[in-house]
C-alpha positions as CSV (number, residue, x, y, z in Angstrom):
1,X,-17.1,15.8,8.6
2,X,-19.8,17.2,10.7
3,X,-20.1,20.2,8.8
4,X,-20.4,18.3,5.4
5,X,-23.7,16.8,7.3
6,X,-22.2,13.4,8.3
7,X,-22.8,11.7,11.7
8,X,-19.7,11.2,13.1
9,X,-18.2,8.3,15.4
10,X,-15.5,6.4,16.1
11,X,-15.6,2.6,15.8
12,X,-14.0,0.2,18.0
13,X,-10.6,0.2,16.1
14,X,-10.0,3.6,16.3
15,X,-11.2,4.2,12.7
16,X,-13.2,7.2,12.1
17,X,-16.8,6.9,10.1
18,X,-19.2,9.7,9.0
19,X,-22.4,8.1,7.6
20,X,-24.5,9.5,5.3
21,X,-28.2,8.2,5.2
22,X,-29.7,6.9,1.2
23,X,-33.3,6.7,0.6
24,X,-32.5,2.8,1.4
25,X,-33.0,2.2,4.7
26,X,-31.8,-1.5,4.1
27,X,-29.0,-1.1,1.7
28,X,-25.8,-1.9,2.2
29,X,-23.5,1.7,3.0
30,X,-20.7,2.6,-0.2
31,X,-17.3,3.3,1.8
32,X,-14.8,6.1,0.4
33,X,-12.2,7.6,2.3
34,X,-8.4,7.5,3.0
35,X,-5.8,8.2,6.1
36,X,-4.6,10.9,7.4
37,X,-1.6,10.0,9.2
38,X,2.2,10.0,7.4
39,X,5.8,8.8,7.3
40,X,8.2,10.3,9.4
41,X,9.7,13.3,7.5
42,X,6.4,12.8,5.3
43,X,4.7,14.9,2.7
44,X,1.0,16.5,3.0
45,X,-0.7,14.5,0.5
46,X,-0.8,11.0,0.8
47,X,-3.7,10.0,2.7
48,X,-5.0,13.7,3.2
49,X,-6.1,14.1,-0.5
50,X,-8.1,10.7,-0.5
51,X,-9.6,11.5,3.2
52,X,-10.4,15.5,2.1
53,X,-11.7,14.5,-1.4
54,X,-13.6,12.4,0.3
55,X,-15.7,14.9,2.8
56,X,-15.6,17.4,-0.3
57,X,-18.3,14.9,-2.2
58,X,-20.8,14.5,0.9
59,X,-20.3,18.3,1.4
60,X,-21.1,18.3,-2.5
61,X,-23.7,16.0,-2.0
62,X,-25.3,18.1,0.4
63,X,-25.6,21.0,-1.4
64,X,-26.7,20.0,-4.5
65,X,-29.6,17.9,-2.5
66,X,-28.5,14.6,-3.3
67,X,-29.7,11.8,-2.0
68,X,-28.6,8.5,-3.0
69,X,-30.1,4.8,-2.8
70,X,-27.6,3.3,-0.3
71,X,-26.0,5.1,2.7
72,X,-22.7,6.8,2.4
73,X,-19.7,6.4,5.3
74,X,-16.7,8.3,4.7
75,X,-14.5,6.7,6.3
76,X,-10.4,7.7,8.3
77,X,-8.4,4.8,8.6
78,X,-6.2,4.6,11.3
79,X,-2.2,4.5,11.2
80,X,-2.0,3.3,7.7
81,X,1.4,3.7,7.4
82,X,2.2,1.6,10.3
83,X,1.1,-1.5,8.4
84,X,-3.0,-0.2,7.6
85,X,-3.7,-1.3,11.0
86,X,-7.4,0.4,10.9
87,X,-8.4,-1.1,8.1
88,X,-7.2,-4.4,9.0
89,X,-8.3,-4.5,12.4
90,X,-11.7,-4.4,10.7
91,X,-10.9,-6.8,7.7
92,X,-9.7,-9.5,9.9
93,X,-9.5,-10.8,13.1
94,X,-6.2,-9.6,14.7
95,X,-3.8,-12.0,16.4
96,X,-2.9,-11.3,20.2
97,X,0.6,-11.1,18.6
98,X,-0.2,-8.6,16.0
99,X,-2.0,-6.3,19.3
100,X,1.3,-6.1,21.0
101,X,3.3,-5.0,18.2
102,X,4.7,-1.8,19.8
103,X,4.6,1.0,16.7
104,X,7.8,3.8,16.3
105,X,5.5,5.9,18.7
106,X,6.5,3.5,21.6
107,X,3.0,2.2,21.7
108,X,1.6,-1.1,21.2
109,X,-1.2,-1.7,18.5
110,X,-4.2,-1.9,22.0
111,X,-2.3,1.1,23.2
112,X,-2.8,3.1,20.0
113,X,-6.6,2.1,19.6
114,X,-7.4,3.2,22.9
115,X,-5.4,6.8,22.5
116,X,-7.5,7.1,19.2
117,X,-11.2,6.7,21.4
118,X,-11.2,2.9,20.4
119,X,-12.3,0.3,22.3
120,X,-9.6,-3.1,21.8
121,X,-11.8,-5.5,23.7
122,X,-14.7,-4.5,21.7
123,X,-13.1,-5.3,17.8
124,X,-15.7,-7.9,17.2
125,X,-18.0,-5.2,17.1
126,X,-16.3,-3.1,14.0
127,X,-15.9,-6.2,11.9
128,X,-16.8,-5.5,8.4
129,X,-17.7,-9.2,6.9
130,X,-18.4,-10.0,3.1
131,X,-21.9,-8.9,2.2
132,X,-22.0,-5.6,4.9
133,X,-20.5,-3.2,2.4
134,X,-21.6,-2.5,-0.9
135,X,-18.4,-1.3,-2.4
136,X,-15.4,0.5,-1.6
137,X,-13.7,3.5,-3.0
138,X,-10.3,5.3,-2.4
139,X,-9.0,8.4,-4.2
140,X,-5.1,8.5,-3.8
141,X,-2.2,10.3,-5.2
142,X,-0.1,8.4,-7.2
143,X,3.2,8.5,-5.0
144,X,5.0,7.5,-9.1
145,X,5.7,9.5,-11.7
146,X,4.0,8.0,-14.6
147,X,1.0,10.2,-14.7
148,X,2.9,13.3,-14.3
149,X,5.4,12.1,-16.4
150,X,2.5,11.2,-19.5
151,X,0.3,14.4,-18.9
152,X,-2.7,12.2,-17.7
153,X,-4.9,13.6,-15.0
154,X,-6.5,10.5,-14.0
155,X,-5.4,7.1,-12.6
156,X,-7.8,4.1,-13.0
157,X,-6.2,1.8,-10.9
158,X,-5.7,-1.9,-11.5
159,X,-4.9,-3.3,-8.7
160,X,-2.7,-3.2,-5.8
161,X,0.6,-5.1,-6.0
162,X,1.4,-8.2,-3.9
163,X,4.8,-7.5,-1.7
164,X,7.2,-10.1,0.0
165,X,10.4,-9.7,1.7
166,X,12.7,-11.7,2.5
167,X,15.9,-11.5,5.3
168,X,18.8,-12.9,3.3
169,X,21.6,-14.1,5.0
170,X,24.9,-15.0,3.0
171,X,27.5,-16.9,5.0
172,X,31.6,-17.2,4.2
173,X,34.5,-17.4,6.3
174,X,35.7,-14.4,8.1
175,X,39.5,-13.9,8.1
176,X,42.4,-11.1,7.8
177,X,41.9,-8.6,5.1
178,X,45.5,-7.9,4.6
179,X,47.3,-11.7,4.9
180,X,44.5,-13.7,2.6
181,X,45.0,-14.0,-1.0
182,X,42.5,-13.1,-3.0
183,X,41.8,-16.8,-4.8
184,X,41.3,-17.9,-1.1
185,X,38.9,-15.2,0.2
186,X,35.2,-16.8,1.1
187,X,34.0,-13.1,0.7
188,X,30.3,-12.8,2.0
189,X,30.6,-9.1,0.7
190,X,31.6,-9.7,-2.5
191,X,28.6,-12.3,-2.9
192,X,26.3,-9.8,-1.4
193,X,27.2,-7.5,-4.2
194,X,26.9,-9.7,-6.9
195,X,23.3,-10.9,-5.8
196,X,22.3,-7.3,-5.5
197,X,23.1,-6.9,-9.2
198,X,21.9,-9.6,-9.9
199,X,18.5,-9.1,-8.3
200,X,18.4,-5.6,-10.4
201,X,19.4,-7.7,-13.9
202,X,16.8,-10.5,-13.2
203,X,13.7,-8.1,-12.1
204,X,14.7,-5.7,-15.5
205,X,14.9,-8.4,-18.1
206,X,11.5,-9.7,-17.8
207,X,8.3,-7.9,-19.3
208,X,6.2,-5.7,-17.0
209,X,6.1,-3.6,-14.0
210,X,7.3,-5.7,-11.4
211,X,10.2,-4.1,-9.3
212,X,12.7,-5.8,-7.0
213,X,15.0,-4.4,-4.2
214,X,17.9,-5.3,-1.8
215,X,16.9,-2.8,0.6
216,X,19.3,-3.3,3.5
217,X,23.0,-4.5,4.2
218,X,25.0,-5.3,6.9
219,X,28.5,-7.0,7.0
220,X,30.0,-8.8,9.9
221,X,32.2,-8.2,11.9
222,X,32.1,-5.1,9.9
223,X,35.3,-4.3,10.0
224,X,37.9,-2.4,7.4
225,X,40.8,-4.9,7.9
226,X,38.2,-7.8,8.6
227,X,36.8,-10.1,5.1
228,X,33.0,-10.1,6.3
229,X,32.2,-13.6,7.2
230,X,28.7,-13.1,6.9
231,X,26.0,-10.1,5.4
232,X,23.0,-9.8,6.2
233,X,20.9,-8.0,3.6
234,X,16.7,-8.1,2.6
235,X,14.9,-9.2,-0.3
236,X,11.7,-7.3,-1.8
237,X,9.8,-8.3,-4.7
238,X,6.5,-6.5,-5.8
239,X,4.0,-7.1,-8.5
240,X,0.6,-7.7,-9.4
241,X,1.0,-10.9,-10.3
242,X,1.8,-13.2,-7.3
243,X,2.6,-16.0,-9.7
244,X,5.0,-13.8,-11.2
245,X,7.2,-12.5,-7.6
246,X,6.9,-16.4,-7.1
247,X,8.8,-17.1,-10.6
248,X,11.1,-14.1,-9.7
249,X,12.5,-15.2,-6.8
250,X,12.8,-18.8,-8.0
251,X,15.0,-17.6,-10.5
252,X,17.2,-15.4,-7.6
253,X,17.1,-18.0,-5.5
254,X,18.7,-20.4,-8.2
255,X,21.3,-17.9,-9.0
256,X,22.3,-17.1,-5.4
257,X,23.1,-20.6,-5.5
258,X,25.1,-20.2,-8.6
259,X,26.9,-17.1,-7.2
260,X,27.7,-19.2,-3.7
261,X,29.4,-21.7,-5.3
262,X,31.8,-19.6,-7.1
263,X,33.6,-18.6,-4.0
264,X,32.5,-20.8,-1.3
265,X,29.7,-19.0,0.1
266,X,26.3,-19.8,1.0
267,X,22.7,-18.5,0.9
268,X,19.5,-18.6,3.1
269,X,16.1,-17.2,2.8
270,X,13.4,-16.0,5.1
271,X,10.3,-14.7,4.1
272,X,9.0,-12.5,6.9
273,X,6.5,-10.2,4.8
274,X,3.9,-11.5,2.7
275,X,1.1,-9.2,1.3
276,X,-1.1,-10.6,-1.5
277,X,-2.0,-8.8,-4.4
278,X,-5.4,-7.4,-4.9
279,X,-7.5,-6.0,-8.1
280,X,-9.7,-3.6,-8.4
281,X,-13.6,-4.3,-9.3
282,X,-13.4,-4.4,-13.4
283,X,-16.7,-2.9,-13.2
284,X,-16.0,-0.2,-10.8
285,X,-12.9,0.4,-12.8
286,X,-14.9,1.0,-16.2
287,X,-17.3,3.5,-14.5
288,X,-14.2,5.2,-13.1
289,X,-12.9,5.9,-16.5
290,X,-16.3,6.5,-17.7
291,X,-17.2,9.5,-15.1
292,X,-13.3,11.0,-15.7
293,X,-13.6,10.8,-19.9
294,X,-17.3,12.7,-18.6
295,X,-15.1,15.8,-17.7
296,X,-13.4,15.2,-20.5
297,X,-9.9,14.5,-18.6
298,X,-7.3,12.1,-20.0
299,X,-7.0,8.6,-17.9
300,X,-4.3,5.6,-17.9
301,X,-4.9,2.3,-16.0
302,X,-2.0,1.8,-13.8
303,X,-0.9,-1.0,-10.8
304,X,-0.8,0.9,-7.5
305,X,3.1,0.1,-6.8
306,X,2.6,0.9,-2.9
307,X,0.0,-0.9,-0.4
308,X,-3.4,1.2,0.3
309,X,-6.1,0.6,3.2
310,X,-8.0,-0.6,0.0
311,X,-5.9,-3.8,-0.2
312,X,-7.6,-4.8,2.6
313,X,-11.6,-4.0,1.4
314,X,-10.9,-6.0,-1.1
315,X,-11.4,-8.9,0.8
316,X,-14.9,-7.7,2.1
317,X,-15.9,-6.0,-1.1
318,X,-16.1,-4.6,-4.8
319,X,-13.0,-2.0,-4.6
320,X,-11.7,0.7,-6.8
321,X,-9.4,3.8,-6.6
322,X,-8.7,6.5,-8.3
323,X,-4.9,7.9,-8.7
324,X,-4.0,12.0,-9.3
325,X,-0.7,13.0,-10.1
326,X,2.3,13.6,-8.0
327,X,4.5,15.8,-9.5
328,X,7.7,14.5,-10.1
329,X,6.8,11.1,-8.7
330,X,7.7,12.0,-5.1
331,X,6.0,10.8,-2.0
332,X,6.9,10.4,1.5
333,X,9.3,13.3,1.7
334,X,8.8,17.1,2.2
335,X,8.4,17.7,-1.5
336,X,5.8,15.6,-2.2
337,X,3.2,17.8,-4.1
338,X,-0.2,17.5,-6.3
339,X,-1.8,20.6,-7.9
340,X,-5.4,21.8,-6.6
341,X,-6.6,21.2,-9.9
342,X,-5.6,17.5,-10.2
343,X,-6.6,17.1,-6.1
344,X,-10.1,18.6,-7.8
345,X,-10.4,16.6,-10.6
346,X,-9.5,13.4,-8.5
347,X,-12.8,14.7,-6.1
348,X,-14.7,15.3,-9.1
349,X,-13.9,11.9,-10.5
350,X,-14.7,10.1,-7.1
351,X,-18.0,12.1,-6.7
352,X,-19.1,10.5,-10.1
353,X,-17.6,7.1,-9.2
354,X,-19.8,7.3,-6.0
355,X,-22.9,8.1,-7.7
356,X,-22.4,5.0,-10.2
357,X,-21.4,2.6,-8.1
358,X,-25.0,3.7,-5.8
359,X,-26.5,2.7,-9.0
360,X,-24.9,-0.8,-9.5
361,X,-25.4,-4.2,-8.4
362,X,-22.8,-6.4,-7.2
């Protein structure tokens, strides 16, 4: 970052910010950037391409003797995948609950800001509030296959998809596999099944992109001679569209109901994620296809299916982002891969994006 000709420093969340000064003194700095840290067992392009790209255009910028109207800060969130904790820190003020969450390192939240040069008693002080930023961008792979699978070069994303998750817990009567008759089982097992097809039949029939999941089982006692008198299993539901994940799991939860009944079971729900959906600027997203038909490459407006640090601008600011390809639609595994030309054309697109946005008002 230093060598692209940013000014360097990290703010009181642990996040790291290169600025960039415009010929505007007084205008309100564009954010771009992305994460750099991964999954366990993770690839080498989610979050690198976005942060990378990113310090490619300023070092672009400064070669070509740019200078635009509103200051630039390029921006490293910190530990995205452990729930885009830097960008939320900043978003919103954090709960004294949410600083003690210990992450899979072992640390708490306050732990991890201070071993990233943070400062937790100081967060007031890297509060981003609407009105400070003029607009937000994020280049991204995909982490889907429906780029590589079309062709297309470019992503002009729609939005990012609301997520909630529920801990299901279906209750029967546990009892002795071998001396119950069948017509007298109360089999939470067999009811866990059925509500995990019929999750998958319920999410497919209707129009659109939304995606469901039963994620995680467990039967109790757990057992091989043992009918499980209870399962525990989880609930997601994603889409764009929070009315929509709100129809969905009406309908589930009046089905589980249905399936209950059949063989004297019985179902409970508790939501214990909830992440709202958020869109992309329209405007931001028409430049972003603009600058990428420019270059004459191929685009396709798509929902981003996973959560970004973006998700949480949008609260603060005009966002957009910009998807490349990953081939074969796999992220967050060893094989996760995008080409140096898409990872180019992605920079080249947010280089353009940047420039337009510096010309809009909002």
């Amino acid at each position: 970052m230093a060598d692209a000709g940013l000014t360097v420093r990290i703010d009181a969340a642990g996040n790291i910010f290169g600025r960039r000064a415009g010929s505007d003194p007084d205008a309100r700095p564009i954010l771009f950037g992305s994460h750099v840290d991964s999954v366990p067992e993770g690839g080498n392009f989610d979050g690198p391409v976005g942060t990378m790209g990113a310090i490619e255009v300023a070092q672009a910028l400064k070669e070509a003797g740019v200078v635009t109207v509103h200051p630039l800060d390029v921006v490293v969130w910190q530990n995205e995948e452990g729930g885009t904790w830097g960008s939320h820190l900043v978003t919103q003020e954090p709960t004294e609950r949410e600083l003690s969450t210990v992450a899979s390192s072992g640390k708490s939240i306050r732990d991890g800001i201070s071993m990233l040069g943070g400062d937790p008693s100081r967060l007031k002080d890297a509060r981003i509030t609407k009105g400070m930023v003029h607009a937000y961008l994020e280049l991204h792979i995909e982490q889907g296959g429906l780029l590589d699978k079309a062709g297309v070069h470019i992503g002009v994303v729609e939005g990012i998809v609301g997520l909630r998750q529920w801990a299901v817990t279906i209750s029967g009567v546990a009892n002795h596999a071998g001396t119950t008759p069948m017509p007298d089982r109360h089999d939470a097992m067999l009811s866990a099944a059925r509500f995990t097809e019929m999750v998958n039949r319920i999410v497919t029939s209707a129009p659109g992109r939304q995606v469901g999941t039963v994620g995680r089982i467990q039967a109790f006692p757990g057992a091989p001679n043992v009918i499980p008198g209870r399962v525990e299993c989880t609930l997601e539901l994603r889409d764009l569209d929070d009315t929509k994940i709100q129809r969905l799991f009406d309908q589930v939860r009046l089905e589980a109901e249905g399936l209950a009944n059949s063989n004297g079971t019985s179902f409970a729900f508790r939501e214990f994620v909830t992440h709202e959906s958020a869109r992309c600027d329209s405007r931001i997203r028409a430049k972003i296809d603009e600058g990428a038909k420019a270059f004459r490459y191929s685009t396709m407006s798509l929902p981003s299916g996973a959560g970004h640090d973006a998700q949480n601008l949008a609260r603060v600011c005009p966002m957009g982002m910009i998807f490349v390809p990953s081939v074969d639609g796999i992220s967050h595994a060893p094989a996760e891969f995008s080409s140096p030309e898409a990872i180019a054309r992605g920079a080249e697109v947010l280089m353009s994006a940047v420039r337009s946005v510096d010309t809009m008002r909002f």
